[in-house]
VEXKOL-106017 format. One record per atom (N, C-alpha, C): residue number from 0; residue in one letter; atom name; x, y, z. Coordinates in steps of 0.001 Angstrom, whole numbers. Example, Ala and Ser with C-alpha at 12.3 -4.5 7.8 and 13.67 -1.06 7.14 Angstrom:
2
<n=0&res=a&atom=N&east=13190&north=-5690&up=7800>;
<n=0&res=a&atom=CA&east=12300&north=-4500&up=7800>;
<n=0&res=a&atom=C&east=13200&north=-3300&up=7800>;
<n=1&res=s&atom=N&east=12850&north=-2250&up=7080>;
<n=1&res=s&atom=CA&east=13670&north=-1060&up=7140>;
<n=1&res=s&atom=C&east=12900&north=30&up=7870>;
# end
This chain:
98
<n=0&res=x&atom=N&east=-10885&north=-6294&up=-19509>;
<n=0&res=x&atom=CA&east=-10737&north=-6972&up=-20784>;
<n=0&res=x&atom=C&east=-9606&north=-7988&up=-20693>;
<n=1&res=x&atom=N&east=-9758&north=-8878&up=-21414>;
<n=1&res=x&atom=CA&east=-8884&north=-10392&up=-21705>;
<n=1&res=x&atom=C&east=-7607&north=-9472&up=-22705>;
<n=2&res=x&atom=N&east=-6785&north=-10137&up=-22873>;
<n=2&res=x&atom=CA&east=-5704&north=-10003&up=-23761>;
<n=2&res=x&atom=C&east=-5941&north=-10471&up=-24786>;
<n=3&res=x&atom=N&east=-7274&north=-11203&up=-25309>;
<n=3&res=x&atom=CA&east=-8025&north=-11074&up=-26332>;
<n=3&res=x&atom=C&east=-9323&north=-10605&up=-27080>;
<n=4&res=x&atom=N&east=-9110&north=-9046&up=-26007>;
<n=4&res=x&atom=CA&east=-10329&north=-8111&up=-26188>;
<n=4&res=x&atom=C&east=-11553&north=-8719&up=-25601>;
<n=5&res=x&atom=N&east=-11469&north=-9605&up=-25390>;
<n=5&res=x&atom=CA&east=-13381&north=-10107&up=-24240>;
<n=5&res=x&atom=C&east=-13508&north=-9522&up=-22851>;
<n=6&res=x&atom=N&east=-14672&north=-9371&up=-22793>;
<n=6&res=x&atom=CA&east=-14380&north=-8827&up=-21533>;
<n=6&res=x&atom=C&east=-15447&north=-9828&up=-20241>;
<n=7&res=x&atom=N&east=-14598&north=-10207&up=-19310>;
<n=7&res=x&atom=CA&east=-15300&north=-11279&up=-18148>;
<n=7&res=x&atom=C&east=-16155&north=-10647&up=-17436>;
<n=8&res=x&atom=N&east=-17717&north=-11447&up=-17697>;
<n=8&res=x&atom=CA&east=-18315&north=-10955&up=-16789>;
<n=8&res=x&atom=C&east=-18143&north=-11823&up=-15520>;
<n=9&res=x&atom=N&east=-17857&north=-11345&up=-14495>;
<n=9&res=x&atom=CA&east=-17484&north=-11760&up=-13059>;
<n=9&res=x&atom=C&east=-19011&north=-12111&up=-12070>;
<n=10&res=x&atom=N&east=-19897&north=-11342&up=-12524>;
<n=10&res=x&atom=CA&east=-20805&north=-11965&up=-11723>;
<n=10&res=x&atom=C&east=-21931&north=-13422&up=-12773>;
<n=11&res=x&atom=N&east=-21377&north=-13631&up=-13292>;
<n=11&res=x&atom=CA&east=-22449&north=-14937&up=-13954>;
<n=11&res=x&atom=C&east=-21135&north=-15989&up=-14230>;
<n=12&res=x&atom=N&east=-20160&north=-16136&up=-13424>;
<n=12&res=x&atom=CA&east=-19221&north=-16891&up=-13526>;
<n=12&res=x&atom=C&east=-18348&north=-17053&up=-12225>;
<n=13&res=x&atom=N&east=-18063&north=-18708&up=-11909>;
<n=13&res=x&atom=CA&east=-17459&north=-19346&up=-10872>;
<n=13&res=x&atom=C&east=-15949&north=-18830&up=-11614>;
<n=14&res=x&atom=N&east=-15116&north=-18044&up=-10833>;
<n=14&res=x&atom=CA&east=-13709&north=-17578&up=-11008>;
<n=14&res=x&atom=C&east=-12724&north=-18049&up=-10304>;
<n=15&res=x&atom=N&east=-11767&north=-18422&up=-10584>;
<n=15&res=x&atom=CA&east=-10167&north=-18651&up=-9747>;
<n=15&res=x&atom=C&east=-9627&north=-16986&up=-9770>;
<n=16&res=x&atom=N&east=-9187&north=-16704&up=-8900>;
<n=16&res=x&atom=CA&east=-8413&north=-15360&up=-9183>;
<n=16&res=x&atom=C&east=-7025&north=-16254&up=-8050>;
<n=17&res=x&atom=N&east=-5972&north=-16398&up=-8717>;
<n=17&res=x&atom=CA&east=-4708&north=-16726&up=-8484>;
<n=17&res=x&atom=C&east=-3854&north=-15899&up=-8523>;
<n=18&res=x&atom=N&east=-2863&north=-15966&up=-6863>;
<n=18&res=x&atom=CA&east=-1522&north=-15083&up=-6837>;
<n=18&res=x&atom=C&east=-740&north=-14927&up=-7303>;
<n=19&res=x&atom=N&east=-133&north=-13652&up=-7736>;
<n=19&res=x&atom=CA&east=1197&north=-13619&up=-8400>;
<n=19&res=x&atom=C&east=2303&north=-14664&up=-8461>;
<n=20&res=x&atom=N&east=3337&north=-15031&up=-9473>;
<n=20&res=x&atom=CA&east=4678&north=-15631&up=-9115>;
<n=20&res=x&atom=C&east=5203&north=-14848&up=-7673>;
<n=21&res=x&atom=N&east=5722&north=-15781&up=-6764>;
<n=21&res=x&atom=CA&east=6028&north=-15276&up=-5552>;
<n=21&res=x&atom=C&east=7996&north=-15777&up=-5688>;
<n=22&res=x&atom=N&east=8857&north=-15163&up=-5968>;
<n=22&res=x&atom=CA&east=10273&north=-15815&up=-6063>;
<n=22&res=x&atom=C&east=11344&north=-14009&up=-5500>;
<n=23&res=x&atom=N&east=12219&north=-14609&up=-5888>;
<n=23&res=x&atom=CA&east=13351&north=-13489&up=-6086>;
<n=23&res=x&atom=C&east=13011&north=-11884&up=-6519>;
<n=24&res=x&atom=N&east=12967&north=-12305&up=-8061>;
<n=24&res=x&atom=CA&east=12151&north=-11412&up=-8719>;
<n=24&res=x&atom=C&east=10344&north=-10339&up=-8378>;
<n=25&res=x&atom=N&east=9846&north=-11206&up=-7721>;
<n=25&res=x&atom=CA&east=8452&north=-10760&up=-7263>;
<n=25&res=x&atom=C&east=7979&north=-11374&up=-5855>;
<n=26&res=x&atom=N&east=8959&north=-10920&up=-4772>;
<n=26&res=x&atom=CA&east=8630&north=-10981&up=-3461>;
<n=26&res=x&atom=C&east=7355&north=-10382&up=-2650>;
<n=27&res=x&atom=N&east=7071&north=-11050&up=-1995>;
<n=27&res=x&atom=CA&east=5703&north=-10321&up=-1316>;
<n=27&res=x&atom=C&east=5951&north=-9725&up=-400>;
<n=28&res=x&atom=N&east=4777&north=-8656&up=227>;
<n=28&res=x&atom=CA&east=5191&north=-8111&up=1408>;
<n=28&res=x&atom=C&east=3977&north=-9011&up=2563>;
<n=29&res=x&atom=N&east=4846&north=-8995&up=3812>;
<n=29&res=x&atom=CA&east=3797&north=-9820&up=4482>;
<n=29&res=x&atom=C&east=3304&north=-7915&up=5049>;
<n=30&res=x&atom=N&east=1332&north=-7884&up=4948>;
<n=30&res=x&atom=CA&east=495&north=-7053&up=5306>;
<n=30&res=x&atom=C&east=115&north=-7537&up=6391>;
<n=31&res=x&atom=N&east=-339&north=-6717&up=8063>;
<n=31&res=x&atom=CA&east=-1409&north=-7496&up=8606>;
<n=31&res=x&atom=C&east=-3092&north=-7302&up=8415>;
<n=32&res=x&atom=N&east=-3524&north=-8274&up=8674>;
<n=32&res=x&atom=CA&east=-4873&north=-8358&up=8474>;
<n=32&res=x&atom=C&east=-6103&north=-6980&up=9014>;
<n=33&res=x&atom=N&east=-5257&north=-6691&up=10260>;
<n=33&res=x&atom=CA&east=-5685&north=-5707&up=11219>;
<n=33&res=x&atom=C&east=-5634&north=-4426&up=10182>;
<n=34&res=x&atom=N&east=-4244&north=-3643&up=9641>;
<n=34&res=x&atom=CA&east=-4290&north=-2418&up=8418>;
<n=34&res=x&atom=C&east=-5490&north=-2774&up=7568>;
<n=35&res=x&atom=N&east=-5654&north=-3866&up=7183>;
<n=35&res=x&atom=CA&east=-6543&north=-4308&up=5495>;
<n=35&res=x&atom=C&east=-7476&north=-3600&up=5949>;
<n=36&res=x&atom=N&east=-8551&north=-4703&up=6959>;
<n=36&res=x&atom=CA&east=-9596&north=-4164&up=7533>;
<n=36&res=x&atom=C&east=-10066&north=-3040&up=8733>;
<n=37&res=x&atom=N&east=-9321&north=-2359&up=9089>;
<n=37&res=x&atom=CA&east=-9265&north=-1559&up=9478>;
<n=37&res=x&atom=C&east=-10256&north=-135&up=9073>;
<n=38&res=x&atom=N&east=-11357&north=254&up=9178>;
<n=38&res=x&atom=CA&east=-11882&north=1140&up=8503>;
<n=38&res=x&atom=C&east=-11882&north=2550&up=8907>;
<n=39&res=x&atom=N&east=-10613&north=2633&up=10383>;
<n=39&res=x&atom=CA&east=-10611&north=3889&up=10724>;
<n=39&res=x&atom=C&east=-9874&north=5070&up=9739>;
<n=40&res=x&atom=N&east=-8619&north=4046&up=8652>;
<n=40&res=x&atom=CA&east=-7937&north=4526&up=7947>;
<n=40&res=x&atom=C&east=-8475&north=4597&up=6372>;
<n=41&res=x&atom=N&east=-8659&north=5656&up=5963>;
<n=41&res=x&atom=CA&east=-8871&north=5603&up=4516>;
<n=41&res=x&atom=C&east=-8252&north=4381&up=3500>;
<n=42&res=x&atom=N&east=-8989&north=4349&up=2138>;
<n=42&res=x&atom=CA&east=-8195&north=3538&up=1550>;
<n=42&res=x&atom=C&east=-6879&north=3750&up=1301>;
<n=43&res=x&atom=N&east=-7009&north=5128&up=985>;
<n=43&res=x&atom=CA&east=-5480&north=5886&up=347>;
<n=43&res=x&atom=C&east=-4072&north=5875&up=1789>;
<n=44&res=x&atom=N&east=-4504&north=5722&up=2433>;
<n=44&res=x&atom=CA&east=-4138&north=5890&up=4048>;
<n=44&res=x&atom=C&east=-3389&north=4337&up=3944>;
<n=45&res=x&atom=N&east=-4248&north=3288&up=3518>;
<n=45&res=x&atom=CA&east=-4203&north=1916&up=4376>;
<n=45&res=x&atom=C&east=-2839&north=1339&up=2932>;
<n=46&res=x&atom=N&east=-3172&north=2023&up=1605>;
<n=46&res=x&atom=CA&east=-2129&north=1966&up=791>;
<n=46&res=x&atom=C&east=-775&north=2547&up=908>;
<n=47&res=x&atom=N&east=-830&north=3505&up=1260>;
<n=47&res=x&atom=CA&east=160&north=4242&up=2058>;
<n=47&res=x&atom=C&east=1102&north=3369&up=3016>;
<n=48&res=x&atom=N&east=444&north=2763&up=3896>;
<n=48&res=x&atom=CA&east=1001&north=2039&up=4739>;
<n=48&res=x&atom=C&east=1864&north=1182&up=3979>;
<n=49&res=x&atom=N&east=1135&north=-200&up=3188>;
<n=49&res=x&atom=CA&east=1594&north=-1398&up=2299>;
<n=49&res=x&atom=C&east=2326&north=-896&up=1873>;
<n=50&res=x&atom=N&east=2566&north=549&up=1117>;
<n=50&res=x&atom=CA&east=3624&north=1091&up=481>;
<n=50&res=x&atom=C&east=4872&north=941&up=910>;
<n=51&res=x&atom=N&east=4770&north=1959&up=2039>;
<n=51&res=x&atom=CA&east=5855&north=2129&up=3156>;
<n=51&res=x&atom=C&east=6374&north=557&up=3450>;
<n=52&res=x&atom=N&east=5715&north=-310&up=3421>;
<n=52&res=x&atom=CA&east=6348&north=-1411&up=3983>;
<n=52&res=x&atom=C&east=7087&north=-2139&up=2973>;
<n=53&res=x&atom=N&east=6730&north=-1887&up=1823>;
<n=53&res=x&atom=CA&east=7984&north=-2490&up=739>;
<n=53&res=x&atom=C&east=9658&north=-2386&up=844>;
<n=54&res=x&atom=N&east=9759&north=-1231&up=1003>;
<n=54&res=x&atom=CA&east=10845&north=-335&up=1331>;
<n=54&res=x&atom=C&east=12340&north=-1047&up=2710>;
<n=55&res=x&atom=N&east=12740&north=-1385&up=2168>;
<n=55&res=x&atom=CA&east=14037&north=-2314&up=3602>;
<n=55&res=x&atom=C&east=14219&north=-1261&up=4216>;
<n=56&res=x&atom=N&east=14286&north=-419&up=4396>;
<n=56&res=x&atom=CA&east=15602&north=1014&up=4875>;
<n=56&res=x&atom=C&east=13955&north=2036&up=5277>;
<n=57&res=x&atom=N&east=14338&north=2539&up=6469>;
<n=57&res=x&atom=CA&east=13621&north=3717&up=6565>;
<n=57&res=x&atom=C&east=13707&north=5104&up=5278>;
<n=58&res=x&atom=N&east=12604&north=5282&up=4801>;
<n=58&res=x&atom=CA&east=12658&north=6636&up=3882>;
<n=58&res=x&atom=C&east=12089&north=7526&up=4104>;
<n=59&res=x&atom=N&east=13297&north=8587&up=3861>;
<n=59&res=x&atom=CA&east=12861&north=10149&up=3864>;
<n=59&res=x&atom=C&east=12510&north=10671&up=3378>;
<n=60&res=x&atom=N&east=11994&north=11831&up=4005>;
<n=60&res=x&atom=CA&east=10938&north=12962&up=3166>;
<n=60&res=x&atom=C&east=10554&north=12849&up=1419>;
<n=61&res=x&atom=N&east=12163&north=13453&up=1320>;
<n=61&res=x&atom=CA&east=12025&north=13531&up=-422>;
<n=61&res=x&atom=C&east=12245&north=12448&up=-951>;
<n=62&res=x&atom=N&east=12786&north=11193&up=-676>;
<n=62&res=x&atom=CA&east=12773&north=9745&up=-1141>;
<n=62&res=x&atom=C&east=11393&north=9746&up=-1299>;
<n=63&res=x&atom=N&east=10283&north=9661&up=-569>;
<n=63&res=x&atom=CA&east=8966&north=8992&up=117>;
<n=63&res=x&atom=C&east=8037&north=10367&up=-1225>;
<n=64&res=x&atom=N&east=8497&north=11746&up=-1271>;
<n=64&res=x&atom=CA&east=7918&north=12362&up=-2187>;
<n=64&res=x&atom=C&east=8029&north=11645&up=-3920>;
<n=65&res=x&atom=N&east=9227&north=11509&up=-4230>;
<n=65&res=x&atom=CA&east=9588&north=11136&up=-5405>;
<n=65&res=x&atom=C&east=8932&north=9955&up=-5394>;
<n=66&res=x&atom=N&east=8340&north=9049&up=-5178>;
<n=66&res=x&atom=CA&east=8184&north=7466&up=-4862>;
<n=66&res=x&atom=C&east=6589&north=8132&up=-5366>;
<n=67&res=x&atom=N&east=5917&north=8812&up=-4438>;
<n=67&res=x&atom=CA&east=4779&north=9475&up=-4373>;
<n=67&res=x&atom=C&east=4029&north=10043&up=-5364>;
<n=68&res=x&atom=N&east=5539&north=10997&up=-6203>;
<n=68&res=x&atom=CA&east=4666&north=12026&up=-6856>;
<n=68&res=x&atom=C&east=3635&north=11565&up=-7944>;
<n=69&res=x&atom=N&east=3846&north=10761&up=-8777>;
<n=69&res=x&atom=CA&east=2678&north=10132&up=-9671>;
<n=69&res=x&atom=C&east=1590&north=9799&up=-9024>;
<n=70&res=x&atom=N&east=1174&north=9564&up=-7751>;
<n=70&res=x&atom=CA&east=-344&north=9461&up=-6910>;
<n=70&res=x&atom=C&east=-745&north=10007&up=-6409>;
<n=71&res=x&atom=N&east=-404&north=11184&up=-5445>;
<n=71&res=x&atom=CA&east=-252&north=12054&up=-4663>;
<n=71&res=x&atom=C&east=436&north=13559&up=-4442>;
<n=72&res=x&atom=N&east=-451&north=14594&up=-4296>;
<n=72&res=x&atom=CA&east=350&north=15978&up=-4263>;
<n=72&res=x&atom=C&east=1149&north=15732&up=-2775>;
<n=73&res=x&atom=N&east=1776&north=16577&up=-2251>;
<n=73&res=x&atom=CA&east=2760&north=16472&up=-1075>;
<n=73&res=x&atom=C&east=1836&north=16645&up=-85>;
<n=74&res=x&atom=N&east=652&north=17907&up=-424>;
<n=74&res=x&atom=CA&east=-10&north=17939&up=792>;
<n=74&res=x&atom=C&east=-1475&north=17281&up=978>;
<n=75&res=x&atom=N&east=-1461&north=16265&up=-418>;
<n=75&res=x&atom=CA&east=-2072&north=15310&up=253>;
<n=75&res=x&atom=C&east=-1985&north=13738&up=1063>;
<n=76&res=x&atom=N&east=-622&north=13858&up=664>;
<n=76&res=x&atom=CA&east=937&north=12898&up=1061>;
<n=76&res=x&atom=C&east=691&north=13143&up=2689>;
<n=77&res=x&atom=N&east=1032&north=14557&up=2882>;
<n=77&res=x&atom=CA&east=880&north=15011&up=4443>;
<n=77&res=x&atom=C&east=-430&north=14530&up=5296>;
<n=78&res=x&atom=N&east=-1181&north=14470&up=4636>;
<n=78&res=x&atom=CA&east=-2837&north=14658&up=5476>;
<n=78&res=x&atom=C&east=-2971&north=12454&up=5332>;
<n=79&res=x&atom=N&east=-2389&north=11763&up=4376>;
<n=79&res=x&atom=CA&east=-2286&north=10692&up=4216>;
<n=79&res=x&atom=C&east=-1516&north=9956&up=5884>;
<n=80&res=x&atom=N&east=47&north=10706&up=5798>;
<n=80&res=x&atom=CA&east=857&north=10439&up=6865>;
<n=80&res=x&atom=C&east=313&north=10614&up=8285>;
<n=81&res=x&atom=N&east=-359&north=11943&up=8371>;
<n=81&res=x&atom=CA&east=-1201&north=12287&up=9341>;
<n=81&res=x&atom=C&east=-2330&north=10860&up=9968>;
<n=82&res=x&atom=N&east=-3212&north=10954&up=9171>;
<n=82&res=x&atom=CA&east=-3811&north=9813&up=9120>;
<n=82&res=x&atom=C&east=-3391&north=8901&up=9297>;
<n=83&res=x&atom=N&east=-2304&north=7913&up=9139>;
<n=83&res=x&atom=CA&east=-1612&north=6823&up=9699>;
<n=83&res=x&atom=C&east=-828&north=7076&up=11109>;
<n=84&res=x&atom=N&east=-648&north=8033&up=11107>;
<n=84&res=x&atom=CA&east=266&north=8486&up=12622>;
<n=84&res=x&atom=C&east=-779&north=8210&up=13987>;
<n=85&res=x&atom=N&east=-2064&north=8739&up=13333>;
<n=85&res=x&atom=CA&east=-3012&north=8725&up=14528>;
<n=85&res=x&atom=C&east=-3102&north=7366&up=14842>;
<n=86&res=x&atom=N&east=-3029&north=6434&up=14103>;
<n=86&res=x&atom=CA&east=-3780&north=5364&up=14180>;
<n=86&res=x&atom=C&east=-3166&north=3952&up=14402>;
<n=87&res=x&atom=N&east=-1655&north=4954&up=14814>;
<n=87&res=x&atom=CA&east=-502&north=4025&up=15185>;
<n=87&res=x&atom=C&east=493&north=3238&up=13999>;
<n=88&res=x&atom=N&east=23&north=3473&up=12844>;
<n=88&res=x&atom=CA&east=939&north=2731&up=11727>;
<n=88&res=x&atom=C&east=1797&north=3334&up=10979>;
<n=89&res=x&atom=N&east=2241&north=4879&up=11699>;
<n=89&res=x&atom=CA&east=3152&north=5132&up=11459>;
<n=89&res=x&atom=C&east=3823&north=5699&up=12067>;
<n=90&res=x&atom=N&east=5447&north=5893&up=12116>;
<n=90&res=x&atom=CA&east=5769&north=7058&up=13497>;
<n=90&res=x&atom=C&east=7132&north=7737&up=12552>;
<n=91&res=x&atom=N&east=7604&north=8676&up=12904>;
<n=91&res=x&atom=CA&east=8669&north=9153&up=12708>;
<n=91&res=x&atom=C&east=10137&north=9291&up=13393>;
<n=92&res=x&atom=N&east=10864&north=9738&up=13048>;
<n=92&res=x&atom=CA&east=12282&north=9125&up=13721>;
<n=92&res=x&atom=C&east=12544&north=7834&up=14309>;
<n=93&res=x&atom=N&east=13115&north=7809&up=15458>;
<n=93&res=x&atom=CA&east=14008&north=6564&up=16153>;
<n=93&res=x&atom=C&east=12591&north=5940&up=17031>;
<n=94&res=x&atom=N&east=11884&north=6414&up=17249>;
<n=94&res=x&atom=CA&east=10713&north=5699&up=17911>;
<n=94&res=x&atom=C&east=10428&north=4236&up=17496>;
<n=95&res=x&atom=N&east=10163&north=3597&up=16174>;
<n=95&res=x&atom=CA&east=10365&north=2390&up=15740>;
<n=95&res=x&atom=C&east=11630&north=1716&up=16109>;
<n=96&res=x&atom=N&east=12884&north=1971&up=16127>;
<n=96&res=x&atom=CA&east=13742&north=1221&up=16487>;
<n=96&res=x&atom=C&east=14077&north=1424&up=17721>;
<n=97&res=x&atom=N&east=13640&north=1952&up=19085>;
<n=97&res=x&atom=CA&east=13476&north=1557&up=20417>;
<n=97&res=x&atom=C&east=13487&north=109&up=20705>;
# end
């Protein structure tokens, strides 16, 4: 729905869909193309990732839970992490900064 209650139908209409303000305030994260399409990783998996990459500072456990808890139970958090570990887009400890 529009912000004036209509609602767009998308398929009987030529659309612009335009990017966010990109500044200070609403920085982007650069994603690679390879995670997007990637179909070995779930969706929830491949969000997970983009997530993680917002973040400047490596985060821990219970940082990464609290961040989480509104989308995700812990142990489906776990089976998420799992899933990215296999598939190389994620690792734990000092291994990334080698």
């Amino acid at each position: 729905m529009t912000e004036n209650g209509n609602e767009h139908n998308t398929e009987d209409q030529d659309i612009t869909i335009e990017r966010c303000p990109h500044d200070a305030e609403n920085p982007y994260t650069m994603v690679s193309k390879h995670l997007i399409f990637d179909t070995r990783l779930s969706p929830s998996a491949r969000w997970l990732v983009v997530f993680l990459q917002t973040f400047t500072k490596p985060v821990t456990w219970k940082e990464l839970v609290k961040e989480i808890k509104p989308y995700y139970t812990q142990k489906e958090l776990k089976k998420l992490i799992q899933e990215a570990m296999k598939f190389g887009y994620l690792a734990t400890g000092d291994i990334c900064h080698e």
